[in-house]
N, C-alpha and C positions, 0 to 999 in steps of 0.2 A: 504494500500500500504506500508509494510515492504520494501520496495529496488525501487530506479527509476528505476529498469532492472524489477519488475514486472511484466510480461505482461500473466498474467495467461488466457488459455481463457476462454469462458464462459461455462456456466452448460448445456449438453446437454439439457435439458428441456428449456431454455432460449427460447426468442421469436426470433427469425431472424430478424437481425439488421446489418449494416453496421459494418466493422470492426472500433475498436480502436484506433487511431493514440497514440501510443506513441513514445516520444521523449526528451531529456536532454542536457544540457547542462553547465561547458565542457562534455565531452566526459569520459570523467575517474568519474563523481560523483558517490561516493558510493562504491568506488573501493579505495585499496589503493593509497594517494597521490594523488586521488582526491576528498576528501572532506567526511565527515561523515554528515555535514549540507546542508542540502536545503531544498525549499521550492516545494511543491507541489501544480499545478493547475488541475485540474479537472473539466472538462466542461461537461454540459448535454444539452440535447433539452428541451425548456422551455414544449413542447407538453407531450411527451413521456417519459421524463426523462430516455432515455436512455444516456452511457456516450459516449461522443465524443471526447475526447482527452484526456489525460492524460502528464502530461508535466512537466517534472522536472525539477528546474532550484539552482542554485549557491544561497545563500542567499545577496542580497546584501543592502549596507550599509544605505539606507534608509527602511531596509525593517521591523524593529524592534519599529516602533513607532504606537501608537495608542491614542484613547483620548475618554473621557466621559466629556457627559456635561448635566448640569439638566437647563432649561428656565425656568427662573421668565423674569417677567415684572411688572412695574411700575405700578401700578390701584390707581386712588381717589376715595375712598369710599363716602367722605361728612360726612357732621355731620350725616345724617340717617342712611347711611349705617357703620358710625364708632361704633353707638350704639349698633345697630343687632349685630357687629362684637365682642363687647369689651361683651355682654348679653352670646353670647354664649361660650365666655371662663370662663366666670363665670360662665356658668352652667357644662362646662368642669372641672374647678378647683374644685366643689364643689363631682366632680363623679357623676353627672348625676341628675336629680331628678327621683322620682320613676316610672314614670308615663312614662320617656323615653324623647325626643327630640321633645314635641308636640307644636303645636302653641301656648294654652294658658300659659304654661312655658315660652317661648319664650318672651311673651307679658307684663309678670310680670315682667321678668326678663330687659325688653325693660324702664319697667315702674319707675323702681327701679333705671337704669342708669340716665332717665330724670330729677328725682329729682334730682339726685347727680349731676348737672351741673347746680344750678339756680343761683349761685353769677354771672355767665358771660351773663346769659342769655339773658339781656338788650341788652349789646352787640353785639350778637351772631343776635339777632332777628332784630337788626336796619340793620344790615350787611346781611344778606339772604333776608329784605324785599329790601337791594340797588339791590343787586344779582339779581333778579325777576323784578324789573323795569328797569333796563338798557338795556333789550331786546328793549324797548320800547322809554327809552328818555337814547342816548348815551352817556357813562360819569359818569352816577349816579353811577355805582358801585367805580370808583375810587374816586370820590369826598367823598362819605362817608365813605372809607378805610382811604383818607388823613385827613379827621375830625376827627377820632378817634384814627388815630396813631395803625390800625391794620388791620390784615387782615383774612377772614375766613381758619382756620384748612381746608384742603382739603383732610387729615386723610388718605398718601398715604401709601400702603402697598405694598409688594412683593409677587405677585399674581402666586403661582407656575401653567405652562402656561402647563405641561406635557410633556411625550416626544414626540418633534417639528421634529430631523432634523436624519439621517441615518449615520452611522460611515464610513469616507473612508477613503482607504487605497492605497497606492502610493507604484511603485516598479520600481527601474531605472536600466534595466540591461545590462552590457557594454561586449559585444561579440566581443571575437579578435581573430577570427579563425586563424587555422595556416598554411592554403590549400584551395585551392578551395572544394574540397572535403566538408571540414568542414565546411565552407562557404552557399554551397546548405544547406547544417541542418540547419545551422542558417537563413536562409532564410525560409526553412520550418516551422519552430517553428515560425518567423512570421509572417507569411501566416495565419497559425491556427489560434492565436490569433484575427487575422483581418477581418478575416470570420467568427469566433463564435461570437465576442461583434456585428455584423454587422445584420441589419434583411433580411429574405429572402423576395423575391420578384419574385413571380410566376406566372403566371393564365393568365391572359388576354384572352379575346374570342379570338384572333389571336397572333401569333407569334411577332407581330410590336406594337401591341396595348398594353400599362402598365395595368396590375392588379391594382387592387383597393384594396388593400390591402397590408398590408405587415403583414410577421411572426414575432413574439421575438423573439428577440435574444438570445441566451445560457445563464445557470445562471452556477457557478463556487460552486465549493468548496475548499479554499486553507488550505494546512494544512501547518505548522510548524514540521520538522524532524530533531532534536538534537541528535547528537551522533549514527545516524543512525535507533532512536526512536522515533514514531509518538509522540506531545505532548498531557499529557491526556484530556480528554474532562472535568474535572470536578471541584473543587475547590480545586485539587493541584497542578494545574498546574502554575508552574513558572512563565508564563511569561503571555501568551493572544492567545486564541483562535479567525480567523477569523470566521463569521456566514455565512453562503450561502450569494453569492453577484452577481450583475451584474459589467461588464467592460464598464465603462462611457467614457475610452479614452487611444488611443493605438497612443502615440507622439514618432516620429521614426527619427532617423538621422543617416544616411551614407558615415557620410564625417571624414575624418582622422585626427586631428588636422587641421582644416579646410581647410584641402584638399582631393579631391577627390581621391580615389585611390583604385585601383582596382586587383584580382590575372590577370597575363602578357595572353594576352591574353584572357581577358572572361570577361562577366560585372560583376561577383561578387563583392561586395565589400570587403576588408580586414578591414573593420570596422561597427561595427552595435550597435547602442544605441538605447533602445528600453525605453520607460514608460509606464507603465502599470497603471491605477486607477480603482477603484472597489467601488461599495458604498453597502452598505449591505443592508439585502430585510428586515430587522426586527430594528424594534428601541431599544435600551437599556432599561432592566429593571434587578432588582438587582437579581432577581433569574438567570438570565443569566449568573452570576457571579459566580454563585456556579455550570454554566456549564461548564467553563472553558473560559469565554468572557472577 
């Protein structure tokens, strides 16, 4: 999509399909004096992936933020598991042994740590046999912590957990039509939105009776358009590519500095504030990065 006035139609060989709603906002985007920047929505059927709207809007001021994040969590390994851990960086450090990552390396290499911890040993041993019996008679582990003036290593590390959670992305946009006229658009434009994050709900054996089911809802594509240029998909791109996403939440408000107010004569409103959220359908990983993510 070079221009929000795109609206090319399709390829005669295409499959027959509902038309395209396109639509923008203001009214001038893309044209002189109104704007070389905005952003582009792009909606499909989650079925068909055919497209269902296409929607240009104004870029607005929260719309430039994004975030990465990698999950560790907290894990106690124990004295067993700190040995296995501290055996195989020594076989790391050392580049490997010949033979590769095999058990009996592992168990040399286990055997090797053991020795190298027998001055605390006494210690270690009086304190894991308290550990083991306090299941049993309540207390004993702390009584024999407070006898010795110490407490077992619980050798915790940062257990990298993968990626956990999906990137979302928030878009607040403030529509001050200048007409009624204008007003229907912007009404339009949030209609679309509220019908495609929305699932369908069909079927029932009777007209009265609900379906047992429900459709997904559209998934999006939104681009970034700078200077009137898509931004590129790849690892030169400036700033940050959205990834395909679903719309988790469309928060709307109608009122005019908290009052209602309407074009003279007609329910339109003369004010429309829309939010948009999106969470993306793929988690971060760093080749993503050199997609333009």
């Amino acid at each position: 999509m070079g221009s929000p006035h795109d609206n090319t139609a399709p390829s005669p060989q295409a499959p027959v399909r509902l038309p395209v709603m396109f639509a923008q906002y203001p009214v001038g985007l893309g044209h002189t004096g109104g704007g070389d920047n905005w952003i582009s929505f792009e909606s499909f059927d989650f079925k068909s992936q055919n497209p269902v709207f296409n929607i240009a809007l104004y870029i607005p001021g929260d719309a430039l933020t994004t975030s990465y994040k990698s999950d560790y969590a907290s894990t106690q390994l124990g004295a067993l598991g700190a040995m296995g851990d501290k055996a195989v960086k020594h076989i790391q450090n050392q580049g490997g042994p010949a033979g590769g990552m095999s058990i009996e390396n592992l168990k040399s290499a286990l055997a090797a740590s053991s020795s190298a911890q027998t001055s605390e040993g006494a210690a270690v041993g009086l304190l894991s046999t308290a550990a083991r019996t306090d299941v049993m008679v309540q207390g004993t582990k702390t009584i024999m912590e407070r006898a010795q003036g110490a407490v077992l290593n619980p050798y915790t590390v940062a257990a990298y957990q993968g990626p956990t959670d999906m990137r979302t992305h928030d878009f607040t946009f403030q529509m001050l039509p200048q007409d009624v006229n204008e007003s229907k658009a912007c009404i339009k434009i949030v209609n679309a939105f509220k019908r495609s994050m929305l699932p369908s709900h069909g079927g029932g054996s009777e007209t009265a009776a609900p379906s047992m089911l429900f459709g997904y809802p559209d998934q999006y594509r939104i681009s970034f358009f700078i200077n009137g240029e898509e931004l590129p998909d790849d690892g030169t791109s400036p700033m940050f590519n959205i990834g395909k996403s679903v719309c988790t939440a469309c928060d709307l408000d109608f009122t005019t500095e908290s009052v209602p107010l309407f074009f003279g004569g007609t329910q339109y409103p003369v004010t429309i504030s829309m939010k948009l959220s999106f969470m993306e359908l793929e988690v971060m990983y760093r080749e993503r990065i050199d997609q333009g993510a």
